[in-house]
C-alpha positions in Angstrom: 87.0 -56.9 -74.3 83.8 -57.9 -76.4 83.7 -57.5 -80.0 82.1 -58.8 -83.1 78.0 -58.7 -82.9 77.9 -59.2 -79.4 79.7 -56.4 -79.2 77.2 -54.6 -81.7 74.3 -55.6 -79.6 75.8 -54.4 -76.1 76.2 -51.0 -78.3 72.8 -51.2 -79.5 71.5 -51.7 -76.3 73.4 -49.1 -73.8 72.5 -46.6 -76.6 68.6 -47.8 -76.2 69.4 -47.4 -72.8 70.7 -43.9 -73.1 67.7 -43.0 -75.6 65.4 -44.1 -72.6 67.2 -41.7 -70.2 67.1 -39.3 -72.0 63.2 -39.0 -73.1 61.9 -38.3 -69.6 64.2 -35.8 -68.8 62.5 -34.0 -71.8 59.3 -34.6 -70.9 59.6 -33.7 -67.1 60.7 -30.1 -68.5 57.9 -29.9 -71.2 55.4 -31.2 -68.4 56.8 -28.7 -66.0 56.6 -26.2 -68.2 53.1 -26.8 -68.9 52.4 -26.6 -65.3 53.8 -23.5 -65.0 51.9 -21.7 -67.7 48.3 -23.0 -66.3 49.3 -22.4 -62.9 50.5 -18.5 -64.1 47.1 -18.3 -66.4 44.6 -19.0 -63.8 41.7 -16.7 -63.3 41.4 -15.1 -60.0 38.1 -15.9 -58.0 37.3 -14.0 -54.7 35.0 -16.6 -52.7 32.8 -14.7 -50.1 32.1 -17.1 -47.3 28.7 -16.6 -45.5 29.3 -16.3 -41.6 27.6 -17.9 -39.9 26.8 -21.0 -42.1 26.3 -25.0 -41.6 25.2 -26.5 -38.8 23.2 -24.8 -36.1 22.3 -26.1 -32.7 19.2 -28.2 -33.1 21.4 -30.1 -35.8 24.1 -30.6 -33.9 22.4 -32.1 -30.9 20.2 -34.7 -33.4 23.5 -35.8 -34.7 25.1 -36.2 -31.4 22.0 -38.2 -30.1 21.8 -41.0 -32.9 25.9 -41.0 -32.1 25.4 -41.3 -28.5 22.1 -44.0 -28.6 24.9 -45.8 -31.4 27.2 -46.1 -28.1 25.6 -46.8 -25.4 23.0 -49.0 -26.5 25.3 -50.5 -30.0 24.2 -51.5 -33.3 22.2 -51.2 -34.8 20.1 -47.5 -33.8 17.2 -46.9 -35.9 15.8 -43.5 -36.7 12.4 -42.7 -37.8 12.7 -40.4 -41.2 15.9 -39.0 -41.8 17.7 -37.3 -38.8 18.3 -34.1 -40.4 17.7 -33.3 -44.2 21.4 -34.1 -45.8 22.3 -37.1 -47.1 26.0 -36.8 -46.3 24.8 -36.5 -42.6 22.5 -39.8 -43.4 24.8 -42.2 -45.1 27.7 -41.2 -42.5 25.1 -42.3 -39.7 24.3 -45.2 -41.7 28.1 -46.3 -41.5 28.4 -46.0 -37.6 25.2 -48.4 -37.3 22.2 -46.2 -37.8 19.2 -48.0 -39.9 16.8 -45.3 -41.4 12.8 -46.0 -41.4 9.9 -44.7 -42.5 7.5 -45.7 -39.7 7.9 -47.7 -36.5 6.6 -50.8 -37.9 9.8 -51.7 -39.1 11.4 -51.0 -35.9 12.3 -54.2 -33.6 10.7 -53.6 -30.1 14.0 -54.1 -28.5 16.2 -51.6 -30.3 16.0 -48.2 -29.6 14.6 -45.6 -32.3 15.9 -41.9 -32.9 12.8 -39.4 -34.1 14.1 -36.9 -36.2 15.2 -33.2 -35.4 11.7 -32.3 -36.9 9.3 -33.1 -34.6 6.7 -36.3 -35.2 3.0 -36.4 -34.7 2.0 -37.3 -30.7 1.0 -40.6 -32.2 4.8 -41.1 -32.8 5.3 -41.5 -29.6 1.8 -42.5 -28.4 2.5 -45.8 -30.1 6.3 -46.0 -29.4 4.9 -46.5 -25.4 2.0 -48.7 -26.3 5.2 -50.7 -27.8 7.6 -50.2 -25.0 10.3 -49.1 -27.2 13.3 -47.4 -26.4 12.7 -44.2 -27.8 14.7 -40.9 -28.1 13.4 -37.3 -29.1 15.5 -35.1 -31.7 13.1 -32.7 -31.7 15.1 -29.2 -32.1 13.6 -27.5 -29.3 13.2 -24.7 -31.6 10.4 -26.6 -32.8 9.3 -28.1 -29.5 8.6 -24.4 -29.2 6.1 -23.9 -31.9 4.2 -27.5 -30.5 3.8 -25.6 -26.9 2.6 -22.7 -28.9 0.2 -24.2 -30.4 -1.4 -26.4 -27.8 -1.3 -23.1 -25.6 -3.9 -21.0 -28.1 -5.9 -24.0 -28.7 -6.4 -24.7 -25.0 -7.2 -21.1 -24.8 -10.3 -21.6 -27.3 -8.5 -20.0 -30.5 -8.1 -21.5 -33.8 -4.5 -22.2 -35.4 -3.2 -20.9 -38.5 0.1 -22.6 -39.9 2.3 -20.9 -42.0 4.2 -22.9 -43.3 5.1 -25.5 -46.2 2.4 -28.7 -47.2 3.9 -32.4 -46.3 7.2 -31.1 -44.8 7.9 -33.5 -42.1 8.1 -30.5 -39.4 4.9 -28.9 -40.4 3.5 -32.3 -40.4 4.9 -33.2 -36.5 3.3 -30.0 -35.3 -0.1 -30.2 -37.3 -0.1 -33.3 -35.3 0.0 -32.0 -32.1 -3.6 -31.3 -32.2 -6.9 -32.9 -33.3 -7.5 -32.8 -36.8 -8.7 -29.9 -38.1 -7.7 -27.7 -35.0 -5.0 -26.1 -37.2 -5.2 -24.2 -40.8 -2.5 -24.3 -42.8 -1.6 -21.3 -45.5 1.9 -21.5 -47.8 1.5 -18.2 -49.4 -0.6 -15.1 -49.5 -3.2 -16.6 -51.6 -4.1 -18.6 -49.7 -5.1 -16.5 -46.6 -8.2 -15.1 -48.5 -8.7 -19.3 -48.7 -9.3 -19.2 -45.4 -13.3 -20.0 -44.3 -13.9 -18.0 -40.9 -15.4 -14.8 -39.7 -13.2 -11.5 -39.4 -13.7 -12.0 -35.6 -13.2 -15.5 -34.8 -10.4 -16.5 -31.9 -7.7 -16.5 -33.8 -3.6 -17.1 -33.7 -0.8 -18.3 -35.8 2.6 -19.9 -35.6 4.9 -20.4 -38.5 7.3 -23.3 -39.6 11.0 -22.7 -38.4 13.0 -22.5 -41.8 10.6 -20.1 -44.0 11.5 -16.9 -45.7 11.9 -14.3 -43.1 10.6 -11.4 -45.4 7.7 -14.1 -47.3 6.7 -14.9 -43.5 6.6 -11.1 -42.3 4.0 -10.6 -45.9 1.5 -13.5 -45.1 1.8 -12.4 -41.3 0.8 -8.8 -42.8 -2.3 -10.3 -44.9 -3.2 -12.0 -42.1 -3.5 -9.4 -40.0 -5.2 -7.2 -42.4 -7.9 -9.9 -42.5 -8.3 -11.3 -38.9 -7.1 -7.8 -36.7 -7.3 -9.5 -33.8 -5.0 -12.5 -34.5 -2.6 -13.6 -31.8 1.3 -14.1 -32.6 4.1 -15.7 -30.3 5.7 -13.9 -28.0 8.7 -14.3 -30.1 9.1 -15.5 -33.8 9.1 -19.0 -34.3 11.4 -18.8 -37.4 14.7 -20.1 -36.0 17.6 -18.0 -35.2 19.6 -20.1 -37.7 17.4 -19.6 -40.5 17.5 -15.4 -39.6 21.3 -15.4 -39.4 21.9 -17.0 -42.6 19.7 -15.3 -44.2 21.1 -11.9 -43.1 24.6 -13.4 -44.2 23.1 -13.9 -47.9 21.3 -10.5 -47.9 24.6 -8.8 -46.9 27.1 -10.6 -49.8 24.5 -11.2 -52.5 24.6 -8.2 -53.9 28.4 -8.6 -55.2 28.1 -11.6 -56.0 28.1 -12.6 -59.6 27.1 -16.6 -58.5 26.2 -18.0 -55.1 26.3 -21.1 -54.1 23.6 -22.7 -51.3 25.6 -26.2 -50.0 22.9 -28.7 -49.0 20.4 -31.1 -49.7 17.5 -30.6 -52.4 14.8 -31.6 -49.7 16.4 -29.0 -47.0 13.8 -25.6 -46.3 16.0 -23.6 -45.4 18.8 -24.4 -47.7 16.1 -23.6 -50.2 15.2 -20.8 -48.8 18.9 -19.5 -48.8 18.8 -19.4 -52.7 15.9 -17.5 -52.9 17.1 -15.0 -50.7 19.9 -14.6 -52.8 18.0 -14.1 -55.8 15.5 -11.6 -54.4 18.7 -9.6 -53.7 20.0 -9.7 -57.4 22.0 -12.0 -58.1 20.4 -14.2 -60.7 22.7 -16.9 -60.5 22.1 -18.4 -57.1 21.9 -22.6 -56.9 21.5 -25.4 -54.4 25.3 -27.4 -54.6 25.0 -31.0 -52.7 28.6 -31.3 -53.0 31.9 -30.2 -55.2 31.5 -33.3 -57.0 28.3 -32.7 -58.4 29.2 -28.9 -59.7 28.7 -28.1 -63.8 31.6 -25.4 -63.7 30.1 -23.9 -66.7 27.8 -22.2 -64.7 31.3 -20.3 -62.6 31.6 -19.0 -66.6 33.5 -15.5 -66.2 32.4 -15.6 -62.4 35.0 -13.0 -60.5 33.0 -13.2 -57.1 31.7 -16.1 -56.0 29.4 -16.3 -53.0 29.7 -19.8 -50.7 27.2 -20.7 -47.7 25.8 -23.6 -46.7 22.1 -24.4 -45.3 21.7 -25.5 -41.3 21.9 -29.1 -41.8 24.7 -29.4 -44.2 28.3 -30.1 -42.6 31.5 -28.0 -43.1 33.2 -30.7 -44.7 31.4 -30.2 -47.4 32.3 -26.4 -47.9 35.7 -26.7 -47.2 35.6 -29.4 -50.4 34.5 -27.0 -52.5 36.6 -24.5 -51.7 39.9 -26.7 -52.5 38.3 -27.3 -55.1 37.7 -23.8 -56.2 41.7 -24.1 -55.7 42.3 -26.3 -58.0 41.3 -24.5 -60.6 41.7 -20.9 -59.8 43.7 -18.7 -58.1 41.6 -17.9 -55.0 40.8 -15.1 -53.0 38.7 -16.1 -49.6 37.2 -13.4 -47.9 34.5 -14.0 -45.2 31.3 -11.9 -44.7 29.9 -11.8 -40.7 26.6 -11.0 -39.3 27.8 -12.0 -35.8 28.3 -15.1 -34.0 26.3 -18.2 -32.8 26.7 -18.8 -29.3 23.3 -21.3 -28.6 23.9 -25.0 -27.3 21.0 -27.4 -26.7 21.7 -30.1 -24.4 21.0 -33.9 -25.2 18.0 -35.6 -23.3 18.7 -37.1 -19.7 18.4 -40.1 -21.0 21.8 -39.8 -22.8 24.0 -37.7 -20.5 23.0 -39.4 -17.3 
């Protein structure tokens, strides 16, 4: 047995010791108990997920290509301008091996080089074979339609008018299909009374892939008031993508108190997407790179939230900001649907063979 002040310091200490027990067992509840009342406080938030969304087919394969090139031929794969307009897509690339260029002077002749999914200039590849690069197309064939289009009417004598948006790289690759000068190109409805030529002139036009579907149909309609006998394609060139996710905005907008557009600042159609949304009412409509870079003060008393996500911009990304939706309310998901998407492009022989 221990006594005297050892024995008053083994006291003081297995009391201390009991003290020390005892405080997180209080706190646990109180913690606990805090949890319980934010968890029973949350606000409810019905999310209204577009259908279809993300990535469409001529994304797809331009991803899968750089991925392929990255495996058969290694590290590193360069790719002329960014593959697809995300940068989630990019710097993910960039981690399996890809190197990202402006032009193909800064390509080595003996690695291979990835053009991007929206079309380049014929020089592109003009100077790719004067350099006897390895060189693969991710031209969406979308697009590759519009390029045919438009070297059809021009070989059939008629002038080309563009609709479509100044220095974005597709209306740039197509532009530069033909001589200079060969095509005209209008952004708005301005700017067909811009246009210097006679009512009668041999006319047609073709139209970037990831425009407005209704701001298209308007210039197509001044155009046509102006030049009667203007030729069209045989079918629209504005993407089926960019149509369906439109049509999935139009439909959920309107009970929507915010919407949110995932995808990159420098995406069309992601663009596009919010201004669809705020032609159909609802006023608080914004471009979202990721959950990360959300200002929840602009949810505010939000009670229905729309969600899509532009054609380049991976599902990853959505299902982050749903959980995080999660995390801080209590979540209703509901999905809207304007049909499926069935299309599949094939990658170039090159690849599969």
């Amino acid at each position: 047995m221990i006594d005297g002040p050892a024995s008053a310091i083994l006291k003081r200490r297995l009391g201390l010791h009991k003290a020390r027990q005892r405080r997180p067992a209080t706190n646990i509840y109180e913690c606990n108990e805090a949890r319980m009342t934010d968890s029973t406080q949350r606000e409810s938030l019905t999310i209204l997920l577009a259908s279809p969304r993300g990535f469409c087919a001529g994304v797809d394969r331009a991803i899968k290509i750089v991925e392929v090139a990255l495996e058969k031929h290694g590290a590193p794969v360069y790719v002329r301008h960014e593959i697809v307009h995300n940068r989630h897509v990019v710097e993910d690339l960039e981690g399996k091996g890809a190197v990202f260029v402006d032009e193909l002077d800064e390509v080595p002749n003996d690695r291979p080089v990835v053009f991007s999914a929206h079309g380049v200039p014929k020089s592109v590849p003009a100077e790719a074979e004067r350099r006897n690069m390895i060189y693969l197309d991710a031209t969406c064939p979308l697009v590759s339609k519009v390029h045919h289009e438009a070297e059809h009417q021009y070989q059939a004598g008629r002038r080309i008018v563009m609709i479509g948006h100044v220095g974005h790289p597709e209306v740039v690759g197509t532009m530069g299909q033909l001589p200079e000068g060969a095509i005209i190109l209008v952004e708005d409805i301005e700017s067909v009374d811009d246009i210097d030529l006679a009512a009668d002139v041999p006319l047609a036009y073709i139209t970037q892939t990831t425009l407005s579907v209704d701001d298209t149909a308007a210039i197509v309609a001044a155009l046509r008031r102006r030049f009667p006998a203007i030729h069209g394609p045989g079918k629209e060139d504005i993407c089926y993508a960019t149509t369906n996710r439109q049509a999935a905005v139009k439909s959920m907008a309107p009970q929507c108190d915010a919407l949110i557009v995932v995808g990159s600042p420098n995406s069309s159609n992601s663009r596009r997407l919010v201004e669809v949304a705020e032609s159909m009412g609802c006023g608080n409509a914004f471009l979202l790179q990721n959950a990360s870079a959300l200002d929840w003060s602009r949810l505010g008393s939000v009670s229905t939230l729309g969600v899509t996500a532009g054609a380049s911009a991976p599902e990853t990304l959505v299902q982050e900001l749903i959980d995080a939706c999660r995390e801080r309310y209590d979540v209703t998901l509901e999905t809207v649907s304007v049909g499926d998407e069935t299309v599949h492009f094939n990658l170039p022989r090159a690849l599969s063979a």
